[in-house]
N, C-alpha and C positions, 0 to 999 in steps of 0.2 A: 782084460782091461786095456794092455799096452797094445800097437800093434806088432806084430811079429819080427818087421822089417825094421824098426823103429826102436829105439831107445829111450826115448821118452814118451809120453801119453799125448794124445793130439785130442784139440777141443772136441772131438765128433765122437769118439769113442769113451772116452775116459769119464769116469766114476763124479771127475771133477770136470764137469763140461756145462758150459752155461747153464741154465736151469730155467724154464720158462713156468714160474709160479702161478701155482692151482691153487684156488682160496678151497676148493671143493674138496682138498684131499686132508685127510683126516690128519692130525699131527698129532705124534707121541707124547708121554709125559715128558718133562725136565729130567734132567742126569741126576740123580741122587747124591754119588758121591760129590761131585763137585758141589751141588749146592751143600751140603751138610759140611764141607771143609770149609767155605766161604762163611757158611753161620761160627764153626767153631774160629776161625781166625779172628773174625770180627768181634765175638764176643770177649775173646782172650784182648782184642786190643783195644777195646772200651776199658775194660779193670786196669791196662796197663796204665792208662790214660788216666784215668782215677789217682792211682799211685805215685805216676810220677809227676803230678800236677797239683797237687796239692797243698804243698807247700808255698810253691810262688804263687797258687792264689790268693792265699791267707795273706804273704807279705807282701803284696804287689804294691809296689811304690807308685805307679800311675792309679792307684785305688781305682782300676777300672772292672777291677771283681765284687770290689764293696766289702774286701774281705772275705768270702765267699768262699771256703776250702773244696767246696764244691762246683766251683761255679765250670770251671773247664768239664768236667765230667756230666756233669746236668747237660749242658750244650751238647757234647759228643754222644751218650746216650741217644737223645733226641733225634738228631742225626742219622745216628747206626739204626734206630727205629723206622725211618723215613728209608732210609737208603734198603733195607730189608724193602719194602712195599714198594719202592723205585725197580729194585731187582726184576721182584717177580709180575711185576708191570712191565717189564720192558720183555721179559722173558715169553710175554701172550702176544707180543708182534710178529709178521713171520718175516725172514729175512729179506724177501723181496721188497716189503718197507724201508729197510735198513738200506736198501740196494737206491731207490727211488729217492729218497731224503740226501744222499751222500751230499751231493752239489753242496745242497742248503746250506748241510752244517758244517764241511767248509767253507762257505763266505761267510757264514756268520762267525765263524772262529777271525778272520781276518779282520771282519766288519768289529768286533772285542776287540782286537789288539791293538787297532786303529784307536779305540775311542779311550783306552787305557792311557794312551799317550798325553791326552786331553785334559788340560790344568785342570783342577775344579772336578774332576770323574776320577781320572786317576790318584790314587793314593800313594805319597811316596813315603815310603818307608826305607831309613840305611842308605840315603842318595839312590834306591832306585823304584821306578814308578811301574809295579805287576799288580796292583792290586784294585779292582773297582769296590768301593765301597756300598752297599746294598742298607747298610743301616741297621739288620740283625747282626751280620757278618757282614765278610768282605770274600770278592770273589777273584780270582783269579785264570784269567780267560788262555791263558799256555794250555791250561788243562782240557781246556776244547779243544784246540789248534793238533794235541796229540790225536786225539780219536776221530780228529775230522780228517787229519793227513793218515789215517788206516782206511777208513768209509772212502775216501776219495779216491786214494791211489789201488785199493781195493775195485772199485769201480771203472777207473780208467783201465786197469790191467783188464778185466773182463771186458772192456767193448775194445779196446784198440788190440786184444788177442797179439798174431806174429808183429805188429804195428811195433807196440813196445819196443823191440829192440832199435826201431828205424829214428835219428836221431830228429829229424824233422818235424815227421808227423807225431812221434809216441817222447818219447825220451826227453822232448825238448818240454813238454805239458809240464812234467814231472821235478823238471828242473827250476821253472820260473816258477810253481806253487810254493818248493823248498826253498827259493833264494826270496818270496814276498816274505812268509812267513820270517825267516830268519834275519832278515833286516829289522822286523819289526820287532825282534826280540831284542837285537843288538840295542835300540833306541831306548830300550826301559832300563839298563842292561839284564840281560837273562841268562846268562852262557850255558847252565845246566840245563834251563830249555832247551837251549839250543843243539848240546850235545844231544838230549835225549830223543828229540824231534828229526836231527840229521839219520841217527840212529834207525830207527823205525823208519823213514822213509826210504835208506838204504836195504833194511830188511824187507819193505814189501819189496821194491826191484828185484831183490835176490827171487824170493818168491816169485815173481811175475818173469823170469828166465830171462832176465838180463845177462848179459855175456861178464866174464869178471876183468879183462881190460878195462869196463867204465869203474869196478871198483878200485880197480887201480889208480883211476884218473880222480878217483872220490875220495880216496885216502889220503891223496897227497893235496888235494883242495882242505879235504880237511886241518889237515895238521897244516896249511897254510893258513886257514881262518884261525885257529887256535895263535900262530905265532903274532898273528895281527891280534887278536884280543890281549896276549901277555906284551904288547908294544903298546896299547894305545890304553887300557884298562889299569890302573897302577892296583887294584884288589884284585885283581889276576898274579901279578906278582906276587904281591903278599902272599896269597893262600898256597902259591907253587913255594915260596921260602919257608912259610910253616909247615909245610908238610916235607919237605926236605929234615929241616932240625926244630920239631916244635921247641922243644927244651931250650931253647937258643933264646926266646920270650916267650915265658911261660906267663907272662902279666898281657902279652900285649896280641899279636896273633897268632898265638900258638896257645894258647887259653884255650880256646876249646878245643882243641885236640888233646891236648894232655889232662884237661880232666874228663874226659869223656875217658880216655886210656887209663885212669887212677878208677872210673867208672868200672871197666869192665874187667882190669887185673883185681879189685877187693871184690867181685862176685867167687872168683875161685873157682871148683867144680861144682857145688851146690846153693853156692848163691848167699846171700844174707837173712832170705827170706821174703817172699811178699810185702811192701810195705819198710822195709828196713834198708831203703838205701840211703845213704848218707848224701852223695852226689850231690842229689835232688834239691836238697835244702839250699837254695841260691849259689850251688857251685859251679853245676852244668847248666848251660844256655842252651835254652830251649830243647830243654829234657822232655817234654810232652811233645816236641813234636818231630824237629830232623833228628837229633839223637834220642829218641825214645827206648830204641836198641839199646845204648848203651846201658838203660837203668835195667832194661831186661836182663842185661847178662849180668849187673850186679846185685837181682833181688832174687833170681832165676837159677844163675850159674850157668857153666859151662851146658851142662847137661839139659837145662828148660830150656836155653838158648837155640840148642843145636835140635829138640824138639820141635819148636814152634818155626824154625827153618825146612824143618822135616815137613810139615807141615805146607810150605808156601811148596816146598819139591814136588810132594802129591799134588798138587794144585794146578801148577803150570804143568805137569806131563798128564795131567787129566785134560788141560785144557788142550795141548798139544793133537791127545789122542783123537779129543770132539773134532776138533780141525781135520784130520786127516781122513776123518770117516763121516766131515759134511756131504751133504746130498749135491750139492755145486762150487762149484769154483770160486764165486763170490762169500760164500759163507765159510769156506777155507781159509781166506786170504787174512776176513775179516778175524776170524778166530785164530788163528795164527798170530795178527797183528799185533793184536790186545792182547794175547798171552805171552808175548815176549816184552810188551811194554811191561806188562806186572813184573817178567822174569829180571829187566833191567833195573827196574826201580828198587826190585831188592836185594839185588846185587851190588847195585853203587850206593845204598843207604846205607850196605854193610859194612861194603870197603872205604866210606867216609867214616864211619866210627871205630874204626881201625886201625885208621890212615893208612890205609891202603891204593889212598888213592888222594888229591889234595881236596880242601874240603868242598865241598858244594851242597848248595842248599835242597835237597832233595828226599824228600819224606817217606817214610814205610808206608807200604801201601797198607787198609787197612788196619793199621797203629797207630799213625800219627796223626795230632787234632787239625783238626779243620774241614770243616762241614761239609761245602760245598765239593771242595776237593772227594769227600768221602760217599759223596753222593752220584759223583762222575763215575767213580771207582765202580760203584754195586750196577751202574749200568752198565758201566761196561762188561761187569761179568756176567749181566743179565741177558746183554745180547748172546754171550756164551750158552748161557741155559738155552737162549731160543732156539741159537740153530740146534743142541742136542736134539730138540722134538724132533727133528727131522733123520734122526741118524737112526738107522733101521738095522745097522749092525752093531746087536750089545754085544760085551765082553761076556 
């Protein structure tokens, strides 16, 4: 695969070398494991969804469930139904699609971001405006902007090849995509977009053999835009002082850290039981959706918790493995991309209901309600399934 003289793999030789797509050539089934862990996740986190939402539907003071103990659950079902046939529709494309589209669906994530900003389209919710309203639901176009800046900076990496590193021609594409984007976050405020966006674009570069001076030069940019949001954002502050001493206002910003943490210390090692958390009952905020975790480790326990983590681990080094044993370079990058974005998502969902980290608004993939978001997600894994067909070395 490598050449002999060489230490890395060069586009001409290597296993991951452009790939010039044959509609003619037969493609394999779908990965089994991987999809059969995506069905049991998703199923596991529809019932959770049921569980821990149940209550604030019944009491919902905006009576926008109509009392409805069901009504979050009916919705997410429905969804996790769709997003199932979303998968495996996305999964009978072959990559070279994904490869041809990329452009698109970054300007269309940008052309979203844009119109979210728009009195009258954008929905603001808590002083800040991420949400287009569609009238079933509401949508949230960040959620594009992730998987467009994977397909994009995935495609740029395959045509500008040694380019990449040159700051000119390659380096500089890369830069002004991440800096439209994240402006346009700044303006709704978004900051966990932003982190999670900065993130993954930094990881395809990594991938695409960016030298690590520019992460050096990327680290310290970062944690300069972070110092400019806790200067100019006053909920930036806060959320950095609740997480320092929630206990400090346990009424006021530190409320949900501390009962999300009263959440997940009464689970214990085996839990309360299915159905028997107490939390739920109007104490935790937005327990069906960013801390959905939290009810899990208190109706689950230590032990379901750390399973259904098990669970996400198989997941992403299945995804990991797909990636590494795609048929080209572009189907790598891409399966790489979106497997790390899942691996972040549930890493910082965890280390938010933990306080592990200061809060931010950032959902379990898979468990937490919200439709459209749930429906991004199964494509996203479906593109996973695609490239599998092409992977000709099983385990």
């Amino acid at each position: 695969m490598a050449s002999k003289n060489e230490g890395t793999l060069t586009y001409e030789n290597s296993r991951l070398a452009d790939y010039t797509y044959d509609n003619s050539i037969d493609r394999g089934a779908i990965d089994i494991p991987f999809a059969l862990l995506t069905l049991v996740l998703l199923t596991v986190g529809v019932v959770m969804v049921l569980s821990a939402s149940f209550a604030r539907a019944y009491y919902d003071p905006t009576n926008e469930t109509g009392g409805n103990a069901t009504y979050y659950f009916v919705r997410q079902a429905l969804f996790a139904m769709c997003g199932v046939g979303v998968m495996f529709v996305c999964s009978r494309f072959p990559m070279g699609f994904y490869r041809h589209i990329s452009r698109i669906v970054m300007l269309v994530s940008i052309a979203l971001l844009v119109l979210v900003l728009v009195p009258g389209i954008g929905e603001k919710v808590n002083g800040s405006r991420r949400w287009i309203n569609l009238g079933f639901t509401t949508f949230q176009p960040s959620e594009v902007a992730k998987i467009g800046i994977i397909m994009y900076f995935s495609f740029l990496i395959c045509t500008l090849k040694e380019k990449v590193t040159d700051l000119r021609e390659g380096l500089l594409r890369f830069i002004v995509t991440l800096g439209i984007v994240c402006a346009l976050l700044v303006l709704e405020p978004h900051m966990s977009g932003i982190i999670i966006i900065l993130a993954i674009g930094l990881v395809m570069l990594f991938l695409g053999g960016l030298p690590m001076r520019w992460f050096v030069i990327g680290g310290l940019s970062g944690a300069s835009l972070l110092g400019i949001g806790y200067a100019l954002f006053p909920y930036v502050r806060e959320r950095f002082f609740a997480w320092l001493n929630p206990f400090a206002d346990m009424s006021g910003d530190g409320y949900q850290i501390v009962q999300s943490l009263y959440s997940i210390g009464s689970g214990g090692l085996l839990g309360l039981g299915l159905g028997n958390s107490r939390q739920k009952y109007l104490y935790l905020p937005e327990e069906h959706n960013d801390f959905i975790f939290s009810v899990v480790c208190e109706e689950l326990g230590f032990i379901g918790a750390m399973l259904i983590l098990t669970l996400f681990a198989l997941l992403i080094i299945r995804g990991y493995w797909l990636s590494m044993h795609a048929r080209d370079r572009y189907s790598a990058l891409v399966g790489a991309g979106i497997t790390t974005h899942l691996a972040m998502q549930v890493i910082l969902n965890v280390a938010v209901c933990t306080n592990s980290i200061p809060c931010t608004g950032i959902s379990l993939p898979l468990f937490s309600y919200g439709g459209t978001a749930l429906l991004l997600q199964m494509a996203e894994l479906g593109i996973i399934l695609s490239l599998s067909r092409d992977v000709t070395e099983k385990r």
